[in-house]
N, CA, C and O atoms as a printed pandas DataFrame, in Angstrom:
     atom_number atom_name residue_name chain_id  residue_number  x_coord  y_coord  z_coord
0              1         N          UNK        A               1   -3.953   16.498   -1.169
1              2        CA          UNK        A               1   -3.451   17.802   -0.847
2              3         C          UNK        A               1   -3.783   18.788   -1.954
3              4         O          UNK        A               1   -4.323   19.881   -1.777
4              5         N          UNK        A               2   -3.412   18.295   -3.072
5              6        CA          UNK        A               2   -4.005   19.240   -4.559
6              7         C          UNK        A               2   -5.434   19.580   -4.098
7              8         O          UNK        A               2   -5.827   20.699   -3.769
8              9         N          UNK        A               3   -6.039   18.617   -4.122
9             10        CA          UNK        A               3   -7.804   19.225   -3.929
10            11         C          UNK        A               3   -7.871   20.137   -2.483
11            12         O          UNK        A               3   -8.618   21.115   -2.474
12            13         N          UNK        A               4   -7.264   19.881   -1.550
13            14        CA          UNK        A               4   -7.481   21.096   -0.760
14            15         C          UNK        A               4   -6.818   22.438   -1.350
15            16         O          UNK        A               4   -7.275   23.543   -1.061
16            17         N          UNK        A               5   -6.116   22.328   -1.886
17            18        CA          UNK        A               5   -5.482   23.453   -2.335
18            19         C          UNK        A               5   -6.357   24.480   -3.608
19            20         O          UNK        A               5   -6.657   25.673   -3.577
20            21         N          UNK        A               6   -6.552   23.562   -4.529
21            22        CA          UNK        A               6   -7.850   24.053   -5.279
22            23         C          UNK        A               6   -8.998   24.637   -4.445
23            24         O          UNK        A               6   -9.672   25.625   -4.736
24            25         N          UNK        A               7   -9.099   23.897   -3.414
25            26        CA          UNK        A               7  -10.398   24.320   -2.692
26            27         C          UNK        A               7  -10.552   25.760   -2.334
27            28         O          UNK        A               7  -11.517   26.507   -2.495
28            29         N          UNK        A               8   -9.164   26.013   -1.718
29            30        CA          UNK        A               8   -8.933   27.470   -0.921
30            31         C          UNK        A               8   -8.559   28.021   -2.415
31            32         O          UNK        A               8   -9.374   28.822   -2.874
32            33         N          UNK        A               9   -7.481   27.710   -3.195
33            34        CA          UNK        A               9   -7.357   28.857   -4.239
34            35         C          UNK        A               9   -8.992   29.089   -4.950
35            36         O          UNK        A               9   -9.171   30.180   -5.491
36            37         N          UNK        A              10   -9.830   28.371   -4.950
37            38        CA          UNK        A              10  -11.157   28.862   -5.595
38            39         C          UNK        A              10  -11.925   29.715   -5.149
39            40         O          UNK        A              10  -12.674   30.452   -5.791
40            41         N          UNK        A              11  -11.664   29.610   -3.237
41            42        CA          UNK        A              11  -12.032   30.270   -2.886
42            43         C          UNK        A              11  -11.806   31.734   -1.980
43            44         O          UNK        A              11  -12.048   32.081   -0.824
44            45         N          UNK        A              12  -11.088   32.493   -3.423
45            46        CA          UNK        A              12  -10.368   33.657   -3.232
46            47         C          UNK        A              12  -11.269   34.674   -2.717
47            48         O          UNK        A              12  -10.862   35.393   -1.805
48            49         N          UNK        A              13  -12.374   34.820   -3.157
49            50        CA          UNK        A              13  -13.370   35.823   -2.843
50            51         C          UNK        A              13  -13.440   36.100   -1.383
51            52         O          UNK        A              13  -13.357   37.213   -0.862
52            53         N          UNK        A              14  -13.643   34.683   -0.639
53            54        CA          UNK        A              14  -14.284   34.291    0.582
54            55         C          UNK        A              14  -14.056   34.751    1.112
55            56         O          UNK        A              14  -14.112   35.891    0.651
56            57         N          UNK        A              15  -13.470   34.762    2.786
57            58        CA          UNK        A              15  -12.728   34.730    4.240
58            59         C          UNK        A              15  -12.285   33.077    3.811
59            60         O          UNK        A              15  -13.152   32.239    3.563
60            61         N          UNK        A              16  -11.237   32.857    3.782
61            62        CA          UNK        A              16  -10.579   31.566    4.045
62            63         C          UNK        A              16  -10.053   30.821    5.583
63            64         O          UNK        A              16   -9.476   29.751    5.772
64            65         N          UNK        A              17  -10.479   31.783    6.466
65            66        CA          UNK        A              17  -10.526   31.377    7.465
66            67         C          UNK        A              17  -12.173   30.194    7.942
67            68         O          UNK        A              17  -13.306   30.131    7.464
68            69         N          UNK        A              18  -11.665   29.661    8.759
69            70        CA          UNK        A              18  -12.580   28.136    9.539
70            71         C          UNK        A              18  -12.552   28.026   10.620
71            72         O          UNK        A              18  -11.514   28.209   11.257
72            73         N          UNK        A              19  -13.909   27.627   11.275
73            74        CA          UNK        A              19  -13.978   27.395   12.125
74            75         C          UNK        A              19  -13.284   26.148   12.980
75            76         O          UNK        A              19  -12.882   25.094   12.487
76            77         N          UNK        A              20  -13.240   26.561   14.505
77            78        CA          UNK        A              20  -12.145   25.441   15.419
78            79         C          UNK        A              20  -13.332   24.231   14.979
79            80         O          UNK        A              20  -12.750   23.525   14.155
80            81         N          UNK        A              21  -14.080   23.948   15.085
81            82        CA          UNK        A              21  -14.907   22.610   15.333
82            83         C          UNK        A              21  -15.009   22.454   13.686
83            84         O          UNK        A              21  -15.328   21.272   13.557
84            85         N          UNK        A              22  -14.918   22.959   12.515
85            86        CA          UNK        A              22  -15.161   22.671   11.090
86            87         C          UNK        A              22  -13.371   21.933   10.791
87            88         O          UNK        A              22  -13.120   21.081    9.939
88            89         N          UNK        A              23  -12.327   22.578   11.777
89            90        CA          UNK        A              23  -10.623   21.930   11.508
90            91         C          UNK        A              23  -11.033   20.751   11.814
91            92         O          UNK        A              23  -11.104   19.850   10.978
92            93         N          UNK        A              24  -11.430   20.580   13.351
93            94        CA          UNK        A              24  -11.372   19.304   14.088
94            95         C          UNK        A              24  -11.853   18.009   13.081
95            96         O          UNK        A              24  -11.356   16.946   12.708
96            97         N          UNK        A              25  -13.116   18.751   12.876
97            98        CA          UNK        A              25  -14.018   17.440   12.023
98            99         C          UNK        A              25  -13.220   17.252   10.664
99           100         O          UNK        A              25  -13.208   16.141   10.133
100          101         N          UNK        A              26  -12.391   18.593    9.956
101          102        CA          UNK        A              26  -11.572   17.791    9.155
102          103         C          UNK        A              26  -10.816   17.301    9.099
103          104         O          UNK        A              26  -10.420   16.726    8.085
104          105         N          UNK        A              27  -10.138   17.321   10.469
105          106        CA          UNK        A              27   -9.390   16.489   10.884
106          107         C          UNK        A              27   -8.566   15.413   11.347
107          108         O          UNK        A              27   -7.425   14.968   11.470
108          109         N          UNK        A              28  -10.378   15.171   11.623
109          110        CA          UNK        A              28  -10.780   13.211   12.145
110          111         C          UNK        A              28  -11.094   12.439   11.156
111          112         O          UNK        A              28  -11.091   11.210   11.212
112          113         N          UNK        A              29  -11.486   13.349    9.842
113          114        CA          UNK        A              29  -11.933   12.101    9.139
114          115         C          UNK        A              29  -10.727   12.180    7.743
115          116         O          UNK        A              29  -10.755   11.479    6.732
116          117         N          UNK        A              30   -9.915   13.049    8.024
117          118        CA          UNK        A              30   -8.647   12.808    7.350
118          119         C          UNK        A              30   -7.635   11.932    8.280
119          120         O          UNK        A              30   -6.579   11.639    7.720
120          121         N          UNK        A              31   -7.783   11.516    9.485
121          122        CA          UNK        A              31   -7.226   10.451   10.286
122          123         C          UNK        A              31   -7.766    9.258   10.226
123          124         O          UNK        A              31   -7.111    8.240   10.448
124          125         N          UNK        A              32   -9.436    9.255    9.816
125          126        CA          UNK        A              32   -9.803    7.968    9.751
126          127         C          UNK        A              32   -9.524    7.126    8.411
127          128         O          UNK        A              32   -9.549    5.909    8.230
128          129         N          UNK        A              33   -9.206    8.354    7.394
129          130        CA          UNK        A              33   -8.533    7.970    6.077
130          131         C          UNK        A              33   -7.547    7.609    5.796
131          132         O          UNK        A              33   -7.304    6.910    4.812
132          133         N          UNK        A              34   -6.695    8.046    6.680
133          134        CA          UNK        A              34   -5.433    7.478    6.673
134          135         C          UNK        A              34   -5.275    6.438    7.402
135          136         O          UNK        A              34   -4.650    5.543    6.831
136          137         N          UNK        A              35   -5.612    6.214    8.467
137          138        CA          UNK        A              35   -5.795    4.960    8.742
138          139         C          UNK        A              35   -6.025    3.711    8.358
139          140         O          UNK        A              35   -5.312    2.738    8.607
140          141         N          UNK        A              36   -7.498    3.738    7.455
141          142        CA          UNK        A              36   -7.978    2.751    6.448
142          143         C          UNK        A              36   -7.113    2.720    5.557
143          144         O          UNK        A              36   -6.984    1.566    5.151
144          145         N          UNK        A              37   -6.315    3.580    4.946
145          146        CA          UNK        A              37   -5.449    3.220    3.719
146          147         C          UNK        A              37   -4.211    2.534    4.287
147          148         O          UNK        A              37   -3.456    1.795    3.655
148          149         N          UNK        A              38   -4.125    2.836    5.391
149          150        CA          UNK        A              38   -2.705    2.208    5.849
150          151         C          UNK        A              38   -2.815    0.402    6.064
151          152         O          UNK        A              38   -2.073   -0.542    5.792
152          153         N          UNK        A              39   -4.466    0.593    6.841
153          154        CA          UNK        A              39   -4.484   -0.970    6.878
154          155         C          UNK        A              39   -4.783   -1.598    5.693
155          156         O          UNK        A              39   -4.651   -2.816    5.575
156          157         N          UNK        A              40   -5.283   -0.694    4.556
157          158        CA          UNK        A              40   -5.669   -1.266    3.019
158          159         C          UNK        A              40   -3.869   -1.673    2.671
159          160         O          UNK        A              40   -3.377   -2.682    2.165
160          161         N          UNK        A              41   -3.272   -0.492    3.157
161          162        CA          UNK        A              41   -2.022   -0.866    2.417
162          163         C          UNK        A              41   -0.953   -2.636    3.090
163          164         O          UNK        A              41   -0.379   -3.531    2.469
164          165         N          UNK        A              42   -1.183   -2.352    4.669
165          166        CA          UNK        A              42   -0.952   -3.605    5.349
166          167         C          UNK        A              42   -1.320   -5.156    4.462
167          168         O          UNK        A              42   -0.443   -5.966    4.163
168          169         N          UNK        A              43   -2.976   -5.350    4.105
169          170        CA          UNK        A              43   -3.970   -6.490    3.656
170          171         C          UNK        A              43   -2.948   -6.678    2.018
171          172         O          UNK        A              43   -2.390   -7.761    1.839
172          173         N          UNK        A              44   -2.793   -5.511    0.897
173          174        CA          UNK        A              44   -2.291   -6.236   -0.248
174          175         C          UNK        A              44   -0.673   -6.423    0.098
175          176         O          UNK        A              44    0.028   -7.124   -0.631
176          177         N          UNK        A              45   -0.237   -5.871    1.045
177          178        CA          UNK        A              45    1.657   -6.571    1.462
178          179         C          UNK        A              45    1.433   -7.203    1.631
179          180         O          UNK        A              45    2.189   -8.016    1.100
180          181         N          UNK        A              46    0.132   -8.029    2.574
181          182        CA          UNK        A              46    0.242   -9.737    2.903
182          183         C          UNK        A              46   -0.346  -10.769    1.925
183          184         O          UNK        A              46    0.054  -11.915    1.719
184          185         N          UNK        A              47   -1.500  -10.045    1.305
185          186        CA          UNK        A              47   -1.573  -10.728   -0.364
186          187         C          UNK        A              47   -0.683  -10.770   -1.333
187          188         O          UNK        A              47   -0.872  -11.594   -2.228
188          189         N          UNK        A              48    0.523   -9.877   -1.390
189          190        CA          UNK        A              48    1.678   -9.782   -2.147
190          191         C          UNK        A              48    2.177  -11.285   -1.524
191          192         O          UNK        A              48    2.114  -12.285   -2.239
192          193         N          UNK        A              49    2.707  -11.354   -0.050
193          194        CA          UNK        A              49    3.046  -12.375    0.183
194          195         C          UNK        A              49    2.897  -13.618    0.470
195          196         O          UNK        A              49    3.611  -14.621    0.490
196          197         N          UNK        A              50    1.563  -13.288    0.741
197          198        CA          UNK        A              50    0.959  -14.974    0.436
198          199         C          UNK        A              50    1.022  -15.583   -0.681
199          200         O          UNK        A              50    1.098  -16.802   -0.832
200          201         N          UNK        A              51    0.980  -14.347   -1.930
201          202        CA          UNK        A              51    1.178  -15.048   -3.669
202          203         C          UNK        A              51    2.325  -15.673   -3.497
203          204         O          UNK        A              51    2.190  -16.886   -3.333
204          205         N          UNK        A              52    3.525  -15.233   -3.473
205          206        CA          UNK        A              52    5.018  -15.335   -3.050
206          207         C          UNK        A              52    4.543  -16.930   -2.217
207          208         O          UNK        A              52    4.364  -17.791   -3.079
208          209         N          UNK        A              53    4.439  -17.174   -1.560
209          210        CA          UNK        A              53    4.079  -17.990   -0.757
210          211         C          UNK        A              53    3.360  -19.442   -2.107
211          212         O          UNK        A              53    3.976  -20.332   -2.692
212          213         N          UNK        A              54    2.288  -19.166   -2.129
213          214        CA          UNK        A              54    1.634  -19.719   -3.219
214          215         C          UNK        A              54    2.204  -20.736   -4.693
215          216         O          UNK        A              54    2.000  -21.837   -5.206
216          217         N          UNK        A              55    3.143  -19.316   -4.923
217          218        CA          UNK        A              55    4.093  -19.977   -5.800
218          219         C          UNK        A              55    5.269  -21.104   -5.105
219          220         O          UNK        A              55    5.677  -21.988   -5.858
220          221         N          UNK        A              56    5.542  -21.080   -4.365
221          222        CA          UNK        A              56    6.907  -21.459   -3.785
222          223         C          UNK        A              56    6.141  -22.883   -3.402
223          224         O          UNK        A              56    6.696  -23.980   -3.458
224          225         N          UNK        A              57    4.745  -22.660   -2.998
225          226        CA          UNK        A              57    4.171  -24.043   -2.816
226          227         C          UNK        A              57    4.145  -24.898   -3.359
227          228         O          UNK        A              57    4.488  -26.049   -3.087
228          229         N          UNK        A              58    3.411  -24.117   -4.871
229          230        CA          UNK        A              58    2.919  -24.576   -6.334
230          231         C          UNK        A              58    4.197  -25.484   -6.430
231          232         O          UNK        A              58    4.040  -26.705   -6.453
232          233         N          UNK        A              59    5.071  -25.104   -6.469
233          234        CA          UNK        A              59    6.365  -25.493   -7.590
234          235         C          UNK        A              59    7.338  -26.550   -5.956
235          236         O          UNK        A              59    8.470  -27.006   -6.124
236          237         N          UNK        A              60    7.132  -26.595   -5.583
237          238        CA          UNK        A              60    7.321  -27.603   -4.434
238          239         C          UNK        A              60    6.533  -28.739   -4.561
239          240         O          UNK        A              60    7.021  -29.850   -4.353
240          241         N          UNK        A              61    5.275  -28.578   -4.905
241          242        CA          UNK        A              61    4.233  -29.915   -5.079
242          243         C          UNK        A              61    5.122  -30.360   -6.622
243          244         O          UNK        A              61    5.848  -31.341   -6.779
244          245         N          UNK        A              62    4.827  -29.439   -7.493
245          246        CA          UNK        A              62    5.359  -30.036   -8.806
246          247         C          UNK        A              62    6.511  -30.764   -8.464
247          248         O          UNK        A              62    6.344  -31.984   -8.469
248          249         N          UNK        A              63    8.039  -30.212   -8.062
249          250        CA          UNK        A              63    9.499  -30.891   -7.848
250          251         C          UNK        A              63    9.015  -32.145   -7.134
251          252         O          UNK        A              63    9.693  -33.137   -7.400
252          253         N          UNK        A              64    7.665  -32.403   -6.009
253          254        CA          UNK        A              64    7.217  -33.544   -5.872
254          255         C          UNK        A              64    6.956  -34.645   -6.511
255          256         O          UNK        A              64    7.567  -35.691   -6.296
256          257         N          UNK        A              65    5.932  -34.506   -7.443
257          258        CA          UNK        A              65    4.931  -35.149   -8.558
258          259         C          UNK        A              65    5.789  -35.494   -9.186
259          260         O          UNK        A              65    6.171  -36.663   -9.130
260          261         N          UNK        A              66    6.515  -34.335  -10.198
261          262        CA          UNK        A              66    7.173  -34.403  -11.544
262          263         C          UNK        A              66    8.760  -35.427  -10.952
263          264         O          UNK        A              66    9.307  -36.319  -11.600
264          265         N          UNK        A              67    9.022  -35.096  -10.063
265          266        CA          UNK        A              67   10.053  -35.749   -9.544
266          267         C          UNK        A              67   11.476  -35.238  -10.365
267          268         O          UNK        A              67   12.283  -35.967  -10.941
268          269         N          UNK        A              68   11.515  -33.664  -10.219
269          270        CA          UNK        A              68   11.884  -32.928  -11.283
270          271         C          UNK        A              68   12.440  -31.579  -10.533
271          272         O          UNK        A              68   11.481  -30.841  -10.305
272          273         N          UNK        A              69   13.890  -30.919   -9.995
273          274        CA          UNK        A              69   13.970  -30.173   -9.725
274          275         C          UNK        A              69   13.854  -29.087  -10.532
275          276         O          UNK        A              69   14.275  -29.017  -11.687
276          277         N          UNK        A              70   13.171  -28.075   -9.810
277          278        CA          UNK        A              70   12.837  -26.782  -11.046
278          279         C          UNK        A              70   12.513  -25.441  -10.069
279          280         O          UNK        A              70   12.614  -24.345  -10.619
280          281         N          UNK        A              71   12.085  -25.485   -8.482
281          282        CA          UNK        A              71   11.580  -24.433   -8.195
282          283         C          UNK        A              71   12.530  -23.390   -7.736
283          284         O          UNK        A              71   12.135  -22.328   -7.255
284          285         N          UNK        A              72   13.890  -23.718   -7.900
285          286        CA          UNK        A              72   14.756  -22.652   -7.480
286          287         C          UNK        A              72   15.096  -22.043   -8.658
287          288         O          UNK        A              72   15.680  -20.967   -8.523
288          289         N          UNK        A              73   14.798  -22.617  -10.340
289          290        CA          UNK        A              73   14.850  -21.754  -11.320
290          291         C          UNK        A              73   13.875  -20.806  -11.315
291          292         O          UNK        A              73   14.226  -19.725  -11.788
292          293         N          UNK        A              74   12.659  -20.893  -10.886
293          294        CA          UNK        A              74   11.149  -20.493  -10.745
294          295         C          UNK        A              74   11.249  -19.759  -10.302
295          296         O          UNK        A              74   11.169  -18.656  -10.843
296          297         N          UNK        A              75   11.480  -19.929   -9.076
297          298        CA          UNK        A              75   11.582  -18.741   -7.569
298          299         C          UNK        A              75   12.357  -17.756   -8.090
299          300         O          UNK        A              75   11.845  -16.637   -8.139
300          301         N          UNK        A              76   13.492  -17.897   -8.500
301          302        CA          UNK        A              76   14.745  -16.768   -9.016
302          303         C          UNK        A              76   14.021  -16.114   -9.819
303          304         O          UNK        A              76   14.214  -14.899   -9.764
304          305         N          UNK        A              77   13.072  -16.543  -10.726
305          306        CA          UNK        A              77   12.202  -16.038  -12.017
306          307         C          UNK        A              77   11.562  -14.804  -11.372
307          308         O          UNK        A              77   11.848  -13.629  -11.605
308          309         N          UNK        A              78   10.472  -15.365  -10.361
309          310        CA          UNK        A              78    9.435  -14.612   -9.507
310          311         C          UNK        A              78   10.003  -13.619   -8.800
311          312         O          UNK        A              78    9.472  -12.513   -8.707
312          313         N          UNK        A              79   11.191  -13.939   -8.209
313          314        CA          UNK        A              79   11.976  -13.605   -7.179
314          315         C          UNK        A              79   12.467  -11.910   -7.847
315          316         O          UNK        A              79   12.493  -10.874   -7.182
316          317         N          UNK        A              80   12.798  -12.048   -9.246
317          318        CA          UNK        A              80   13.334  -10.861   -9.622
318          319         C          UNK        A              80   12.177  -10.567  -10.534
319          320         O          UNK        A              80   12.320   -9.384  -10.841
320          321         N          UNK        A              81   11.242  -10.982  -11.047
321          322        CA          UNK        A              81    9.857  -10.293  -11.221
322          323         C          UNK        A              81    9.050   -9.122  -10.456
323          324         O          UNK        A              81    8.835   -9.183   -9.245
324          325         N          UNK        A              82    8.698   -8.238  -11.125
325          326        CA          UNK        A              82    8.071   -7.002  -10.812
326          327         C          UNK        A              82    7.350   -7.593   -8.910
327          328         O          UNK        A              82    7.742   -7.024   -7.891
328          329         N          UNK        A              83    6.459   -8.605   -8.884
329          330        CA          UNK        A              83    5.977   -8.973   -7.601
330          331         C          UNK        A              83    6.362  -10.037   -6.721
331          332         O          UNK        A              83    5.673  -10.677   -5.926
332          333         N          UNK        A              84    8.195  -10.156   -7.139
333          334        CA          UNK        A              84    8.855  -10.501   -5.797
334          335         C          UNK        A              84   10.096   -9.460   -5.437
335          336         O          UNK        A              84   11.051   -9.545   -4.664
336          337         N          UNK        A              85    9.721   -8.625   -6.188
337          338        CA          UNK        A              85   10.938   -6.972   -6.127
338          339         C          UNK        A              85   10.381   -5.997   -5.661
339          340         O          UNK        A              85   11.099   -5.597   -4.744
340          341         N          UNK        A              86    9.355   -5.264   -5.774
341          342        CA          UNK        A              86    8.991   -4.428   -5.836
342          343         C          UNK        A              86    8.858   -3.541   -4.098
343          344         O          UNK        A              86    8.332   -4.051   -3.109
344          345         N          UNK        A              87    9.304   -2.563   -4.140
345          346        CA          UNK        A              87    9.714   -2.495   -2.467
346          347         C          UNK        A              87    8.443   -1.213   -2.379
347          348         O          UNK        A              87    8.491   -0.438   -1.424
348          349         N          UNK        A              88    7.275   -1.055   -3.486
349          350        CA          UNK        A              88    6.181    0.209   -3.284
350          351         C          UNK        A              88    5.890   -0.013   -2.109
351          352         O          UNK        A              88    6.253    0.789   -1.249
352          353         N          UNK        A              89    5.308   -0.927   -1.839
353          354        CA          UNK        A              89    4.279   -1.132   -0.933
354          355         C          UNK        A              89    4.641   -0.879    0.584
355          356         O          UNK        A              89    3.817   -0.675    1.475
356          357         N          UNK        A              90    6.085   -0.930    0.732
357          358        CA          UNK        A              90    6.924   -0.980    1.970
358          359         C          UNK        A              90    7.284    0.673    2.108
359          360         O          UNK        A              90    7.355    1.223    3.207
360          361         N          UNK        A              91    7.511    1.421    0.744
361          362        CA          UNK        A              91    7.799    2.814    0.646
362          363         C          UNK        A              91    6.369    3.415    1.163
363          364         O          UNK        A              91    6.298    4.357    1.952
364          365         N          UNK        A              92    5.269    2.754    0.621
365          366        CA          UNK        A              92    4.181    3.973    1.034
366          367         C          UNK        A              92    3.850    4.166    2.138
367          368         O          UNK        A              92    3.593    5.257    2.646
368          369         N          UNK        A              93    3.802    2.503    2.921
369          370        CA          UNK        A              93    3.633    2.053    4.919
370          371         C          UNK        A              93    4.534    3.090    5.371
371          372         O          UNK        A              93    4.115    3.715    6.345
372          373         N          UNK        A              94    5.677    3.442    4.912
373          374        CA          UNK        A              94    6.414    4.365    5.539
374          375         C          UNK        A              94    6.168    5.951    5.326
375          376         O          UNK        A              94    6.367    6.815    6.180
376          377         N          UNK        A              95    5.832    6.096    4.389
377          378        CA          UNK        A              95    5.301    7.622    4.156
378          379         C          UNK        A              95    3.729    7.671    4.828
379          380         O          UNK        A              95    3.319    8.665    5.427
380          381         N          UNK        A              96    3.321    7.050    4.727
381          382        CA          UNK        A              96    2.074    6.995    5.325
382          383         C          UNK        A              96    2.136    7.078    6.839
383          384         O          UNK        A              96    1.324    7.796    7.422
384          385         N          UNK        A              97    3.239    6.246    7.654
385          386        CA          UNK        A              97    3.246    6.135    8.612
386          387         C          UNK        A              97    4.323    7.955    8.798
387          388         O          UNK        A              97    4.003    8.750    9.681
388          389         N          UNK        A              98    4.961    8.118    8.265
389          390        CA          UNK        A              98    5.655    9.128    8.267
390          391         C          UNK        A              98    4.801   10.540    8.473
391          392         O          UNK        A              98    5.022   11.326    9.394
392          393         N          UNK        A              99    3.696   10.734    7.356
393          394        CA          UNK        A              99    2.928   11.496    6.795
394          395         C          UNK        A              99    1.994   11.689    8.142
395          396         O          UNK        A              99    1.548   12.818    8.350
396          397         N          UNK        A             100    1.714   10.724    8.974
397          398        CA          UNK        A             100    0.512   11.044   10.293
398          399         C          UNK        A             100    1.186   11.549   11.287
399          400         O          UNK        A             100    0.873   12.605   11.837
400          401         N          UNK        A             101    2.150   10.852   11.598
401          402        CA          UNK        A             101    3.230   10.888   12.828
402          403         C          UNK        A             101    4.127   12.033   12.748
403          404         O          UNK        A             101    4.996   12.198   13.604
């Protein structure tokens, strides 16, 4: 939004008025952008949770092997760690989804 805004304040001299077919086209490909970021944003929530996932595995095989309970100290560890807390990724799906709609 800043860079459009720069755009028009730079261009004080001009006519800042645009054409209907120059909106449209900026239109579509500021929809196709948002789009891609939304599904970019979808792909690392499910890599967030597959890590989540990953770990919980990891330390399940170990309490196996080691014959050693430990992954509910672990999990609690991860669990309140920056990437089993962190609610960004769920805030932006919503502004994003907010922001088109």
């Amino acid at each position: 939004m800043s860079t459009i805004r720069s755009v028009l304040n730079d261009s004080k001299d001009k006519d800042p008025r645009f054409k209907k077919d120059e909106l449209k086209e900026a239109e579509g490909k500021l929809k196709v952008a948002f789009i891609e970021f939304y599904r970019k944003l979808h792909i690392l929530k499910h890599y967030s949770y597959v890590n989540l996932l990953a770990f919980s595995k990891m330390l399940k095989k170990y309490e196996k092997v080691a014959l050693r309970r430990a992954a509910r100290s672990y999990m609690k560890t991860v669990d309140d760690s920056y990437i089993g807390s962190s609610d960004e990724l769920g805030i932006n799906l919503s502004n994003t989804n907010g922001a088109w709609n």
